[in-house]
Structure formats: structure tokens, C-alpha cells
C-alpha positions, -999 to 999 in steps of 0.1 A, spaced: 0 0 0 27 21 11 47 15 -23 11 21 -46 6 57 -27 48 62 -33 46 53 -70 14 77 -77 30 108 -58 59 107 -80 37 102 -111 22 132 -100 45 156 -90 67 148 -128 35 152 -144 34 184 -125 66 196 -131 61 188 -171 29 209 -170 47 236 -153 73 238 -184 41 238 -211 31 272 -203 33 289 -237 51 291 -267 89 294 -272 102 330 -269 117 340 -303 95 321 -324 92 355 -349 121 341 -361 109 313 -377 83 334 -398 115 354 -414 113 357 -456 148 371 -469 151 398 -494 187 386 -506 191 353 -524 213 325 -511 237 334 -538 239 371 -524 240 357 -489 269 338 -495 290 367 -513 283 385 -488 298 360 -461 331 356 -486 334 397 -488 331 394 -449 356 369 -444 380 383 -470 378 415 -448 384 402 -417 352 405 -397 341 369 -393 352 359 -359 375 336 -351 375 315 -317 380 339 -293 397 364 -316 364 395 -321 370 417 -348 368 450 -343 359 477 -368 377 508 -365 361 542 -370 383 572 -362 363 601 -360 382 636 -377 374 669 -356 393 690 -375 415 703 -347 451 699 -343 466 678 -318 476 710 -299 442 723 -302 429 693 -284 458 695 -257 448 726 -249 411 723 -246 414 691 -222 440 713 -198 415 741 -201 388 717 -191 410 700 -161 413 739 -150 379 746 -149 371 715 -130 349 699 -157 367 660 -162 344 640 -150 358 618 -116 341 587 -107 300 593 -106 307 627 -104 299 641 -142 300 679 -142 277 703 -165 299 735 -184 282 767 -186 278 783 -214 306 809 -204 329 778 -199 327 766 -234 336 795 -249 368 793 -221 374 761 -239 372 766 -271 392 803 -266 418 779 -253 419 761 -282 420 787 -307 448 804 -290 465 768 -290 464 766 -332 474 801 -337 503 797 -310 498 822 -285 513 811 -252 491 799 -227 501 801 -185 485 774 -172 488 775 -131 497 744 -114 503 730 -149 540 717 -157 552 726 -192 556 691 -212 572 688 -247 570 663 -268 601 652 -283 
């Protein structure tokens, strides 16, 4: 008797557990319901151009698309600007993200304009570097 009411609580609690796992459809099934625009052929040039360029990845190995972005200021421009920044207490430390006024981005961007037609700047607490 013992063994019957052992062998039907198991029976029910996998049955339970199975009904527990049926509670709707798949998530993603969208996918499934996909119609290309490209042809295999296409596809598959595609994947060839890809792997000719580099940017199928390999193992562990991610490629990584570079993208430099051009400003259009010099170096010294941009040396400038970041000290004037640093200056004005505007580099952002830890959480701690500070807002520039109006006022101080025209600071900034003086700084750099003076930086690309060479005026000196004095920076206070600032030690001159060169770079050789």
C-alpha cells in the first residue's frame, strides 16, 4: 500500500513539473516566420566579402571595426582644450559628471583657438611638457 501511494505521488509531481514547463510558446518564435530579401547566392558573397575583410570571428579572436572620428583640430588644439577643461574642473571623476556653462565653453574653445594660432598659454599648477 505504502509502495502504490509512493509510486502515484511521483507520477504526479513529474507530471506536475512537465505541465509547469508547457506554459506557452517558445520565446523568439518571430524568427521562424522570417522571408529574406537577398538570395542564397547574395548571402553567400556576402559571407566571402566578410571573411575576405576580416570581420568573421574567429574563436575567441572578435574583430573590431575601427572608426576614427576627424574633428578637425590639431593635436595641440585638443591638448589645450582638455588642460583648459582639467582647469575649470569639468573632467568628470568617478559618478561625479559635471555640466559646463555656457561661459565655460567659450573658455574652452578660446583655449583652443589660442593653442592653433600659437599664443602662449600660462596654465597655473600646470608643468610645461614637450614632446620630443
Amino acid at each position: 500500500m505504502k509502495t502504490a501511494q509512493n509510486l502515484a505521488l511521483s507520477i504526479a509531481l513529474a507530471l506536475g513539473a512537465g505541465a509547469a514547463f508547457a506554459e506557452g510558446p517558445i520565446e523568439g518564435n518571430e524568427v521562424f516566420n522570417f522571408q529574406s530579401t537577398l538570395s542564397r547566392a547574395e548571402v553567400q558573397a556576402q559571407a566571402v566579402q566578410a571573411n575576405q575583410a576580416g570581420l568573421v570571428a574567429r574563436g575567441e579572436i572578435v574583430p573590431v571595426q575601427e572608426t576614427l572620428a576627424d574633428s578637425g583640430l590639431s593635436r595641440a588644439q585638443v591638448r589645450a582644450e582638455a588642460i583648459e577643461a582639467r582647469r575649470l574642473g569639468l573632467i568628470a571623476s568617478g559618478e561625479i559628471l559635471p555640466v559646463a556653462t555656457p561661459a565655460q565653453v567659450e573658455q574652452i574653445r578660446t583655449a583652443g583657438l589660442r593653442a592653433a594660432t600659437g599664443d602662449k598659454l600660462v596654465q597655473s599648477g600646470q608643468p610645461a611638457v614637450t614632446a620630443n
